[in-house]
Residue frames as qw, qx, qy, qz and C-alpha x, y, z in Angstrom:
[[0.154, -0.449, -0.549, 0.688, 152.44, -136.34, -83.00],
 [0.174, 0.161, -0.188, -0.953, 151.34, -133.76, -85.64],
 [0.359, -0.090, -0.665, -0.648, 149.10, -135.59, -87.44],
 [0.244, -0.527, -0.802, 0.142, 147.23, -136.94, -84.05],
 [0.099, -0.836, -0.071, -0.535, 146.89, -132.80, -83.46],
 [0.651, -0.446, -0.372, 0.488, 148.91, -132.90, -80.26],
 [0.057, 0.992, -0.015, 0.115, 149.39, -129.14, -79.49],
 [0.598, 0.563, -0.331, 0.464, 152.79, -127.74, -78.79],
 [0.390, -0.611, 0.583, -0.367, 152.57, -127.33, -75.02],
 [0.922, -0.113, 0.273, -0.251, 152.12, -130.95, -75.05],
 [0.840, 0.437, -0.131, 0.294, 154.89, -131.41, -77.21],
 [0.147, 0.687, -0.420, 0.575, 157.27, -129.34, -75.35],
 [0.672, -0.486, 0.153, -0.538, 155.80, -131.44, -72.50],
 [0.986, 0.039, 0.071, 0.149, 157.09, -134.80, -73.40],
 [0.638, 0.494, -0.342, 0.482, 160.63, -133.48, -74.42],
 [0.068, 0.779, -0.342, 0.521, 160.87, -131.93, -71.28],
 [0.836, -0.367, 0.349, -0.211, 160.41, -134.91, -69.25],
 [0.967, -0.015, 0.038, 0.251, 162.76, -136.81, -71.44],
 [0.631, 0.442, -0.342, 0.538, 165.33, -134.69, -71.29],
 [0.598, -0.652, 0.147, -0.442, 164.77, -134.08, -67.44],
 [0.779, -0.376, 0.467, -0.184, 164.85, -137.68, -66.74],
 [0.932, 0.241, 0.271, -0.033, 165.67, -139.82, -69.98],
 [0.210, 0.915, -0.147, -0.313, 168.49, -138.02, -71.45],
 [0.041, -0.493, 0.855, 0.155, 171.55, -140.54, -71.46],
 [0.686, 0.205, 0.695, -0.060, 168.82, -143.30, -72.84],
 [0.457, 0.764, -0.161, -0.427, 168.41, -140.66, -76.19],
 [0.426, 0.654, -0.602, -0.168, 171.44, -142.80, -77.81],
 [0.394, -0.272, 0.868, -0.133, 170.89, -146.43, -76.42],
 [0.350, -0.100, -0.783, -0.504, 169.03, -149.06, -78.69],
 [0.655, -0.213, -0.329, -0.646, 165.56, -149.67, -77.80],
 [0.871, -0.222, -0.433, 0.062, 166.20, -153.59, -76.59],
 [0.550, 0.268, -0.591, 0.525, 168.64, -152.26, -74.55],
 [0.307, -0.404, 0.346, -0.789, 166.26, -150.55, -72.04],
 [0.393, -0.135, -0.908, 0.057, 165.37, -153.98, -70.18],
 [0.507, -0.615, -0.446, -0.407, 162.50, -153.93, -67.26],
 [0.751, -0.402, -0.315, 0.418, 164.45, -153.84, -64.95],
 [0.422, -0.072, -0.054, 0.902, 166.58, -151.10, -65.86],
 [0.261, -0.549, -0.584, -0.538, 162.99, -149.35, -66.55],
 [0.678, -0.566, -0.445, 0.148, 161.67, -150.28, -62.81],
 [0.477, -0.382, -0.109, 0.784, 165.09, -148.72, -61.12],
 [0.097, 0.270, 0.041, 0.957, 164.55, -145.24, -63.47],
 [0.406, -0.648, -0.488, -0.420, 160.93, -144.99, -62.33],
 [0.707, -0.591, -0.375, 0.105, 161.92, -145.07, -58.72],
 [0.610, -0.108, 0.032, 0.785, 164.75, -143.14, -59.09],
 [0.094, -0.347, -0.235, -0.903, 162.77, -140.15, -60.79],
 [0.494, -0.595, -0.534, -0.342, 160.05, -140.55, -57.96],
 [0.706, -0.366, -0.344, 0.499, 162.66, -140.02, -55.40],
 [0.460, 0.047, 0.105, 0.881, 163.63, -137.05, -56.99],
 [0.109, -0.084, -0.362, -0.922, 160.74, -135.38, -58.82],
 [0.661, 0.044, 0.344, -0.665, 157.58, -136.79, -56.95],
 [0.474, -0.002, 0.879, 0.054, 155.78, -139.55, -58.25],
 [0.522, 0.715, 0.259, -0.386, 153.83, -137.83, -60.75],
 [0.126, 0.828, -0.401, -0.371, 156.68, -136.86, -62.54],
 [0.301, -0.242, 0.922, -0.026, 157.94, -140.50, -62.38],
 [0.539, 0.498, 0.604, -0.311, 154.32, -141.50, -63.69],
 [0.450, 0.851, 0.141, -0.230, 154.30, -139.31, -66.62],
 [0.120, 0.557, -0.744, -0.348, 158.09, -139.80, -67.78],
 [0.534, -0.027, 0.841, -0.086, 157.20, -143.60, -67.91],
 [0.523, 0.641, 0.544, -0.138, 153.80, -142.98, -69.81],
 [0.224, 0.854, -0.201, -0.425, 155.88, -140.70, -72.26],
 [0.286, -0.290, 0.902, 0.141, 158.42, -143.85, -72.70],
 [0.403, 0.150, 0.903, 0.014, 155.67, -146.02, -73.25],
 [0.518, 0.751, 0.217, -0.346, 153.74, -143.78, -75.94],
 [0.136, 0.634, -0.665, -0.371, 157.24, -143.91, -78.12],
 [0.268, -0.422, 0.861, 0.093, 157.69, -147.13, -77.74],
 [0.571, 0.403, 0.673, -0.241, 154.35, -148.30, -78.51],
 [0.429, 0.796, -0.279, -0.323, 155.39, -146.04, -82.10],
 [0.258, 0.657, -0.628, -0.329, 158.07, -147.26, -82.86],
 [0.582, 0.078, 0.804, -0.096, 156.36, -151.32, -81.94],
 [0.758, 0.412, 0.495, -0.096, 154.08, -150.74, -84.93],
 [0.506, 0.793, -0.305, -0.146, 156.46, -149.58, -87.57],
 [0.320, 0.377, -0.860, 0.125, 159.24, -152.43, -85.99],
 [0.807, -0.291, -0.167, -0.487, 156.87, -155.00, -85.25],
 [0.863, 0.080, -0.463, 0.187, 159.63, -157.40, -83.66],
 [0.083, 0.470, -0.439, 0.761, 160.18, -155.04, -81.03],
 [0.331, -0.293, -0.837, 0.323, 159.40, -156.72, -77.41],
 [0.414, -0.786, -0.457, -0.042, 156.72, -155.15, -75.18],
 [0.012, -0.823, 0.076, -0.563, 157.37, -151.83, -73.92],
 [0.506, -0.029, -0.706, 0.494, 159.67, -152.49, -70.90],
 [0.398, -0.400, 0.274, -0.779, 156.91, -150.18, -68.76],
 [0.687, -0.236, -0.441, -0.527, 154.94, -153.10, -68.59],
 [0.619, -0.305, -0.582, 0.430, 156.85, -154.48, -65.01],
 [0.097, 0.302, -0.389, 0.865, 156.41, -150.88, -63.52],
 [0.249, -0.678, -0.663, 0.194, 154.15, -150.50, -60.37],
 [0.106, 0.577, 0.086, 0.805, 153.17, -147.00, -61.34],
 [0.156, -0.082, -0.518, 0.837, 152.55, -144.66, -57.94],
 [0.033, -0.649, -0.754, 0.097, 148.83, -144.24, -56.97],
 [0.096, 0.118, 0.079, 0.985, 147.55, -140.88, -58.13],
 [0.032, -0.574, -0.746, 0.337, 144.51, -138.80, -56.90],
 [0.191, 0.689, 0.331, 0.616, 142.50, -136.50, -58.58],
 [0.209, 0.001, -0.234, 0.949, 143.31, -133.11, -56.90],
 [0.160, -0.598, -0.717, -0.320, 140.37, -132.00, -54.96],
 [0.375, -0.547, -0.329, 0.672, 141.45, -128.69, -53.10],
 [0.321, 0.660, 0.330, 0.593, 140.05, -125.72, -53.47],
 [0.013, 0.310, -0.269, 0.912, 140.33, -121.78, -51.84],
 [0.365, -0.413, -0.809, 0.202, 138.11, -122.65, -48.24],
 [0.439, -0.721, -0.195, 0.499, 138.74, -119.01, -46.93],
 [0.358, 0.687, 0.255, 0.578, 138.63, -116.03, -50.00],
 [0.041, -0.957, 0.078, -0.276, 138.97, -113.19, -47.45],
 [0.527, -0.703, 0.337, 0.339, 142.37, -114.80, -45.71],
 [0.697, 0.253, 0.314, 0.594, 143.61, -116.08, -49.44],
 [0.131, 0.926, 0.255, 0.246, 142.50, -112.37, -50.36],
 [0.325, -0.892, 0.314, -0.003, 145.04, -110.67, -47.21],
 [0.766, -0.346, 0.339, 0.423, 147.93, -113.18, -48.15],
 [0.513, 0.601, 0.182, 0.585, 147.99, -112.71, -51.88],
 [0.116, 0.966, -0.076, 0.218, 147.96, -108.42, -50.83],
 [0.560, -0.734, 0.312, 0.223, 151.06, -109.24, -48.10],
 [0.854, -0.109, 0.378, 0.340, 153.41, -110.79, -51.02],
 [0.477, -0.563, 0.106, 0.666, 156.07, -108.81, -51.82],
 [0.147, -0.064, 0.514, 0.843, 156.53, -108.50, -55.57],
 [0.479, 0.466, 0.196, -0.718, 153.35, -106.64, -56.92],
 [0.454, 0.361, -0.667, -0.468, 154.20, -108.85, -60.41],
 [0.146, 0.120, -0.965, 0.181, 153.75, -112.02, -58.71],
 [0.266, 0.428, 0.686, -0.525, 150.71, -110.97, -56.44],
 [0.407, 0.410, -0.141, -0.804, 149.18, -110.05, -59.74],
 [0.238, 0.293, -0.863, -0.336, 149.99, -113.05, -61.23],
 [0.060, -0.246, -0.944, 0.211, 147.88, -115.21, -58.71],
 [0.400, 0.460, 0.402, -0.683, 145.00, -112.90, -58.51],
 [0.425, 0.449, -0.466, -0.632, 144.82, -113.08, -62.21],
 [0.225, -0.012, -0.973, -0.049, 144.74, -117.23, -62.11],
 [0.123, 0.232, 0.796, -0.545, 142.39, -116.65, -59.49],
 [0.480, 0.548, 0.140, -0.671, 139.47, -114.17, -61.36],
 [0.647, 0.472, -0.334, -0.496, 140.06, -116.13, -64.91],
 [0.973, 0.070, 0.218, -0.020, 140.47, -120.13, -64.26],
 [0.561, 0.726, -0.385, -0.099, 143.60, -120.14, -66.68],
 [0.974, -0.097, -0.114, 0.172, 146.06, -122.73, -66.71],
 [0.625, -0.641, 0.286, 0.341, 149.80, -121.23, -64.71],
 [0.579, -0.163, 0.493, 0.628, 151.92, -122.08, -67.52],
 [0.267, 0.621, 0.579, 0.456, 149.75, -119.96, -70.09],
 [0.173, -0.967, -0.186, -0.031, 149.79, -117.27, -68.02],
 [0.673, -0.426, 0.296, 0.526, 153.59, -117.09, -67.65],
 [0.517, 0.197, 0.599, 0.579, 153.70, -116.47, -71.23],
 [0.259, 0.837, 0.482, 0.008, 151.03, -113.79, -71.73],
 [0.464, -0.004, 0.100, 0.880, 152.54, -111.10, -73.91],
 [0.007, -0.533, -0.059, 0.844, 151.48, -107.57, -73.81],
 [0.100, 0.287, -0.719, -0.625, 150.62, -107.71, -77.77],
 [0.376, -0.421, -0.771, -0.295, 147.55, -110.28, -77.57],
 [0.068, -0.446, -0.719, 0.528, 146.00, -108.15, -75.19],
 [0.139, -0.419, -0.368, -0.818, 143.21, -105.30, -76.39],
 [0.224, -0.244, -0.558, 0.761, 142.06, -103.77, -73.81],
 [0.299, 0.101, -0.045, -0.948, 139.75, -101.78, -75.61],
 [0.754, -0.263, -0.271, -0.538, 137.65, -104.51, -76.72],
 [0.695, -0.391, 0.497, -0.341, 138.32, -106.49, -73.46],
 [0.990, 0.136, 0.011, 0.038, 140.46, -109.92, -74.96],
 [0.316, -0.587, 0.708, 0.235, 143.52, -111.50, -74.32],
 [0.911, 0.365, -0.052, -0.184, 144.58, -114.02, -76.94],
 [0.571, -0.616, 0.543, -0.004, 146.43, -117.04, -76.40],
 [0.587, 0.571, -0.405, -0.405, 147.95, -118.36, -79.42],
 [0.544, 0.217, -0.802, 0.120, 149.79, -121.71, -77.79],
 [0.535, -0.466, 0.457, -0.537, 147.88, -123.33, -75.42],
 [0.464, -0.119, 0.877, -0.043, 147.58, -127.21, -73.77],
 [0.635, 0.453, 0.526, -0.339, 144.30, -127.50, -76.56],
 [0.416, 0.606, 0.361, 0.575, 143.31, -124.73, -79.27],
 [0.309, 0.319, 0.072, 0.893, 143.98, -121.15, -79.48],
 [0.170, -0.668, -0.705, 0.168, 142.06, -119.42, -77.43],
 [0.148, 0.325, -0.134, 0.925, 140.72, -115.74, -77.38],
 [0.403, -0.394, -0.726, 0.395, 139.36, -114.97, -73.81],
 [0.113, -0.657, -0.124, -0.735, 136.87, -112.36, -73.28],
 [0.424, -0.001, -0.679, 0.600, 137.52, -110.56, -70.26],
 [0.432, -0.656, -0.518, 0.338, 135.61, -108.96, -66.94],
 [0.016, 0.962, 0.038, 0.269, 135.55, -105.25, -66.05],
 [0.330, -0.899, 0.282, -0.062, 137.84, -106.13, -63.62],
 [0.802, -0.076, 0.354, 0.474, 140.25, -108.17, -65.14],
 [0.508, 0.604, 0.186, 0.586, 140.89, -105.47, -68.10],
 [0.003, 0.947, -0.127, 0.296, 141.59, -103.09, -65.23],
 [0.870, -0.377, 0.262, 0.180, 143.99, -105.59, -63.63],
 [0.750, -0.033, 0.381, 0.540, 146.08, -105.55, -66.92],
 [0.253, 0.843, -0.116, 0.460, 145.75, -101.98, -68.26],
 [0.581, -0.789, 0.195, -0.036, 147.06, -101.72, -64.32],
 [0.833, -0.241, 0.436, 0.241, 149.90, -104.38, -64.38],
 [0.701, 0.604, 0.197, 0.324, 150.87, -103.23, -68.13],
 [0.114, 0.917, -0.047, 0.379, 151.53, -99.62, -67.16],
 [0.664, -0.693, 0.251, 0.127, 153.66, -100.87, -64.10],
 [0.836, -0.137, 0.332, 0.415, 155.88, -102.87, -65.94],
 [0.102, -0.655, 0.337, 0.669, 156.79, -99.62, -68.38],
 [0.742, 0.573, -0.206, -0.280, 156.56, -99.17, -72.53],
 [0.415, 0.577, -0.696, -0.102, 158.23, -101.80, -74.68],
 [0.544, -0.289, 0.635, -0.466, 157.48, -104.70, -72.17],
 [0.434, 0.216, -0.719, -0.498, 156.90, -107.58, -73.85],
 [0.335, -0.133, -0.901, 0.240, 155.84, -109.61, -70.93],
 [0.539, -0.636, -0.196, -0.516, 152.07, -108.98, -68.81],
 [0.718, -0.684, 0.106, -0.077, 154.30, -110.79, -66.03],
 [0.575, 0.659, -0.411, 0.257, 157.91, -110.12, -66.46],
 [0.790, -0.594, -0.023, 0.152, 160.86, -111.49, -64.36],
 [0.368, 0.866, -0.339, -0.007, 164.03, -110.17, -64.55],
 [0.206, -0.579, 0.786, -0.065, 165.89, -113.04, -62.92],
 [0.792, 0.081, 0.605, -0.011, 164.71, -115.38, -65.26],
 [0.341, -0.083, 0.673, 0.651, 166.55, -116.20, -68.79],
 [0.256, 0.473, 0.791, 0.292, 163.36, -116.13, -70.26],
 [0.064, -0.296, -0.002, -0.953, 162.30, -112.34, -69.44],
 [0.587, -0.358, -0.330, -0.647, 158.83, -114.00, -68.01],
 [0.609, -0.456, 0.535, -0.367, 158.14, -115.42, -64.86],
 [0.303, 0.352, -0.885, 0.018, 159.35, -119.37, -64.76],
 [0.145, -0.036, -0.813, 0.562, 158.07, -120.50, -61.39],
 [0.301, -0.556, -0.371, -0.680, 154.64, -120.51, -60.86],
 [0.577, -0.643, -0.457, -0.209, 154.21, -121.77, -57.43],
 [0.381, -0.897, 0.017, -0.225, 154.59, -119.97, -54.10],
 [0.360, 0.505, -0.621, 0.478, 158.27, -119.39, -52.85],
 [0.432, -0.169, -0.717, 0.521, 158.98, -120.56, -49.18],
 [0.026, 0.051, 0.262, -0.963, 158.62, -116.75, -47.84],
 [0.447, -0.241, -0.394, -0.766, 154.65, -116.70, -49.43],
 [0.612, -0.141, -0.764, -0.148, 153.74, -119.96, -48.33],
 [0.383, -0.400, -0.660, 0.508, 153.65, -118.97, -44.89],
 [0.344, 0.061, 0.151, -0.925, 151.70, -115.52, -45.13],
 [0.600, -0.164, -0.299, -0.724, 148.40, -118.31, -45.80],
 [0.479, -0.383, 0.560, -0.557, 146.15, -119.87, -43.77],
 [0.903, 0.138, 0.397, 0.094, 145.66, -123.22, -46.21],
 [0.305, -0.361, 0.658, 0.585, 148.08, -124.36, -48.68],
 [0.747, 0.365, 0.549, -0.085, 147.61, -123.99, -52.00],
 [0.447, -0.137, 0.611, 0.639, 149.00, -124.38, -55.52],
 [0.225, 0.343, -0.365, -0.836, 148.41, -122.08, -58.91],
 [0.166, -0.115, -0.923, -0.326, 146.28, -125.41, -59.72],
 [0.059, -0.366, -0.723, 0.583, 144.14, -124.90, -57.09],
 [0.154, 0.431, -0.063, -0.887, 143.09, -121.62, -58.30],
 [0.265, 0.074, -0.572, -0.773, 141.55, -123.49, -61.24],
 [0.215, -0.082, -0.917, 0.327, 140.27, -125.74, -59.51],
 [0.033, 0.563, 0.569, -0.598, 138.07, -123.34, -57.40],
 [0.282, 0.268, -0.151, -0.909, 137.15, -121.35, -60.47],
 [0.472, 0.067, -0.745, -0.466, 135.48, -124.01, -61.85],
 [0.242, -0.325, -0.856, 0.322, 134.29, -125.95, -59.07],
 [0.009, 0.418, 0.411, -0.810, 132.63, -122.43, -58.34],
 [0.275, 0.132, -0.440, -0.845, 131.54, -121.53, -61.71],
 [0.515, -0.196, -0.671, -0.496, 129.00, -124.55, -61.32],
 [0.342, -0.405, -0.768, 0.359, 128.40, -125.07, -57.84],
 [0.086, -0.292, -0.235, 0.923, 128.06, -121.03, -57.29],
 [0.002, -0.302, 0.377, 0.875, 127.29, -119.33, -60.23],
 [0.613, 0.452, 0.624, -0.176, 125.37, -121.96, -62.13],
 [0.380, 0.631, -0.343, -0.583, 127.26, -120.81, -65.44],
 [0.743, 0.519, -0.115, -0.407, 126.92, -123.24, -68.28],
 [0.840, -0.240, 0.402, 0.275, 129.16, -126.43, -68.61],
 [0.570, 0.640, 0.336, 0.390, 129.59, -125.20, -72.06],
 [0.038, 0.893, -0.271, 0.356, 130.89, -121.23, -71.44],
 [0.455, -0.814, 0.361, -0.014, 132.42, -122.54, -68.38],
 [0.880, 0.025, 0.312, 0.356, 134.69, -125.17, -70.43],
 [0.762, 0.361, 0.162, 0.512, 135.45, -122.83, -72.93],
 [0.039, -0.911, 0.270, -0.309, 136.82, -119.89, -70.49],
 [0.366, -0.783, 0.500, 0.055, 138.91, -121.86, -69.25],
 [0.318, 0.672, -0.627, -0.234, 140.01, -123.44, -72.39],
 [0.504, -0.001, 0.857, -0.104, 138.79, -127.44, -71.83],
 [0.119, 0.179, -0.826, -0.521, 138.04, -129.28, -74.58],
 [0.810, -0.089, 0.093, -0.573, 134.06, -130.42, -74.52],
 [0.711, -0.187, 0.627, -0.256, 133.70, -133.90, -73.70],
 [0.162, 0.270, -0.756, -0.574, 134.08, -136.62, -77.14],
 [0.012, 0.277, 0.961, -0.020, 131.12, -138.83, -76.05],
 [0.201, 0.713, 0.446, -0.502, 128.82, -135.67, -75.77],
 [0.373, 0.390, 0.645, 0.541, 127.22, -135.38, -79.03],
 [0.040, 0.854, 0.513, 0.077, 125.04, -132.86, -78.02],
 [0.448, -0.659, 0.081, 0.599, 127.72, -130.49, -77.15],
 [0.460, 0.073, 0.634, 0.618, 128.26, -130.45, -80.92],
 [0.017, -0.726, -0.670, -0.154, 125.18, -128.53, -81.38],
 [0.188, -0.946, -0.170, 0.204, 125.80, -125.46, -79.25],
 [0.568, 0.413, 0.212, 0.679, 127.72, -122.67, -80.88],
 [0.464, -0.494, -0.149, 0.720, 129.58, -120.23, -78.25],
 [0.305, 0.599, 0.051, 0.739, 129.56, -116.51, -79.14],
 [0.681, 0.225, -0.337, 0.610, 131.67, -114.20, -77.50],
 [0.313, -0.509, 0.087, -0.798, 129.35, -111.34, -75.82],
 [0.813, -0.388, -0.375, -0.218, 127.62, -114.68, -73.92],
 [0.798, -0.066, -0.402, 0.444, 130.91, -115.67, -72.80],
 [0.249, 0.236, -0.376, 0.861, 131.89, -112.52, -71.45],
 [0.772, -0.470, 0.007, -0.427, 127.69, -112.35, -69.02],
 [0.895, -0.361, -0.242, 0.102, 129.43, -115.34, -67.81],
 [0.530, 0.176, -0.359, 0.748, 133.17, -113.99, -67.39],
 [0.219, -0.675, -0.025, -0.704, 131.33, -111.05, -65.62],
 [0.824, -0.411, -0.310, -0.236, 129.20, -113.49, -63.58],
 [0.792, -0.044, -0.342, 0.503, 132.62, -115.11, -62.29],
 [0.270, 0.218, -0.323, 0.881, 134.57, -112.05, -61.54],
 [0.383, -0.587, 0.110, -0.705, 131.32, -110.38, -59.43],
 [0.922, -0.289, -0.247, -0.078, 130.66, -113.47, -57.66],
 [0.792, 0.128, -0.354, 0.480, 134.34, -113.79, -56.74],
 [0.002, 0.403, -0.225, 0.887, 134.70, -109.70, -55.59],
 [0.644, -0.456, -0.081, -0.609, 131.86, -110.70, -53.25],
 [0.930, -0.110, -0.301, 0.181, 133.92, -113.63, -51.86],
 [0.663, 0.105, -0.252, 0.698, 137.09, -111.53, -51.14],
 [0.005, -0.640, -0.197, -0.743, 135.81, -108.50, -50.67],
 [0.159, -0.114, -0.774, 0.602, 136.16, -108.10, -46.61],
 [0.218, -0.719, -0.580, -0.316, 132.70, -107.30, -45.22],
 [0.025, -0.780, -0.125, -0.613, 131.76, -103.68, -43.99],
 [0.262, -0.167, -0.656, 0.688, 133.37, -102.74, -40.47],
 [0.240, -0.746, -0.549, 0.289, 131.00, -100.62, -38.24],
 [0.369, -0.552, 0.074, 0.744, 133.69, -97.76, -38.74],
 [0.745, 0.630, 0.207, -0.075, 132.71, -97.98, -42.82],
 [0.144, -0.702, 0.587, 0.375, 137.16, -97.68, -43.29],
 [0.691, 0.036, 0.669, 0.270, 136.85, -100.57, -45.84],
 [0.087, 0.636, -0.352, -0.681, 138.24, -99.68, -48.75],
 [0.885, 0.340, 0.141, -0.286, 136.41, -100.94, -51.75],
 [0.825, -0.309, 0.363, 0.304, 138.49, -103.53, -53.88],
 [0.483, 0.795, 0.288, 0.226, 138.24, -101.81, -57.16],
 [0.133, 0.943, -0.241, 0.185, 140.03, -98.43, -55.84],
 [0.751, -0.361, 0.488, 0.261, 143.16, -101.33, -53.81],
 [0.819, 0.322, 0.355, 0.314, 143.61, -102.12, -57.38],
 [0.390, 0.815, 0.196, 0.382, 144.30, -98.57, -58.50],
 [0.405, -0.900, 0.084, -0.134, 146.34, -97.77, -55.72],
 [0.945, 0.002, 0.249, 0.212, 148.39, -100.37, -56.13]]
């Protein structure tokens, strides 16, 4: 896995599906996992864990196995090869309705949490990277977080006016010595665990959606909206450029550009949530919500 560069969420990805689903196979010989017994785990983890999950333990199976075929070449065909894997669709929901997503996020209770999603929401980032973000790779002065283990490469993410007042904000809540930008105390880990919406949330919005979503619409917006660069807009949110696109090879990212475009995103977005002016002028701008907070 090293030597193809597989990163370490991606490693931590595969173990955790096999020890999820695969765990009492860890000490069986190889020949002994037949196609059959195969078939019955698939379905059995799809009952349980969705069908994705089911999908993706399988394909984790069959990437070992297909290892350890060419180094024991007398090893039969990867016993995936009788599954009828579960029909997947590319996830095409995005935020429909920014000024009711805008009044749920403010209704949800913990102020760590409702930070947590606004923060997915203004910077594309992938949920499980953001769970992690320690206090320490932020700099606030020059405006960058840096993410040292992500799904790719390392990334350091220049940030928005209003994202660096989100997390000088969200720092100073959580008190000196924090180690966590979104701590939980009722998780082992000190950091939040759990990215998507508890029961109670899920019903303060008027469409459903998941911490994926959120990237989803940053991106879907960055080029339908915005018109920022396939280039800047891959590498704020930390995609890998395409391998067939030579020309991509050519263009060479610096870090002031990227942050015209982080800008771009975050005004565009405050203009989306941002309720429009009553008659009474009582709207309170979103900037000083934050600071009130």
């Amino acid at each position: 896995m090293k030597k193809l560069e597989r990163s370490p969420t991606t490693l931590r990805d595969y173990q955790t599906k096999i020890d999820a689903h695969l765990s009492d196979w860890l000490d069986a010989p190889l020949v002994s996992i037949t196609r059959d017994i195969c078939n019955k785990r698939h379905t059995r983890i799809g009952e349980q864990a969705g069908p994705y999950m089911a999908n993706g333990t399988m394909r984790t199976l069959r990437a070992i196995w297909r290892r350890a075929r060419r180094q024991y070449p007398d090893l039969p065909e990867a016993p995936t090869a009788a599954i009828n894997f579960y029909p997947e669709t590319g996830r095409t929901d995005v935020i429909g309705d920014w000024p009711a997503w805008w009044h749920g996020i403010h209704r949800i209770v913990s102020p760590i949490r409702r930070d947590f999603y606004i923060w997915l929401a203004f910077s594309g980032c992938r949920s499980g990277e953001t769970m992690v973000m320690e206090t320490g790779h932020v700099d606030l002065e020059t405006g960058i977080v840096k993410f040292p283990v992500t799904k790719t490469d390392a990334l350091e993410l220049p940030l928005s006016d209003y994202m660096v007042d989100l997390l000088r904000h969200r720092i100073a809540e959580n008190g000196q010595g924090c180690r966590w930008i979104f701590p939980s105390a009722n998780s082992e880990s000190g950091h939040l665990a759990e990215a998507k919406l508890i029961r109670s949330e899920a019903g303060l919005f008027t469409e459903s959606w998941s911490p994926h979503t959120l990237r989803h619409s940053w991106i879907t917006n960055a080029d339908q909206k915005v018109g920022i660069s396939d280039a800047h807009a891959r590498a704020l949110t930390n995609h890998k450029r395409r391998r067939d696109d030579a020309h991509a090879g050519y263009i060479h990212l610096h870090l002031d550009d990227l942050r015209v475009s982080q800008q771009r995103m975050t005004d565009y977005l405050r203009g989306q949530v941002e309720p429009k002016p009553s008659k009474r002028g009582n709207v309170v701008p979103l900037q000083d919500r934050i600071k009130r907070r």
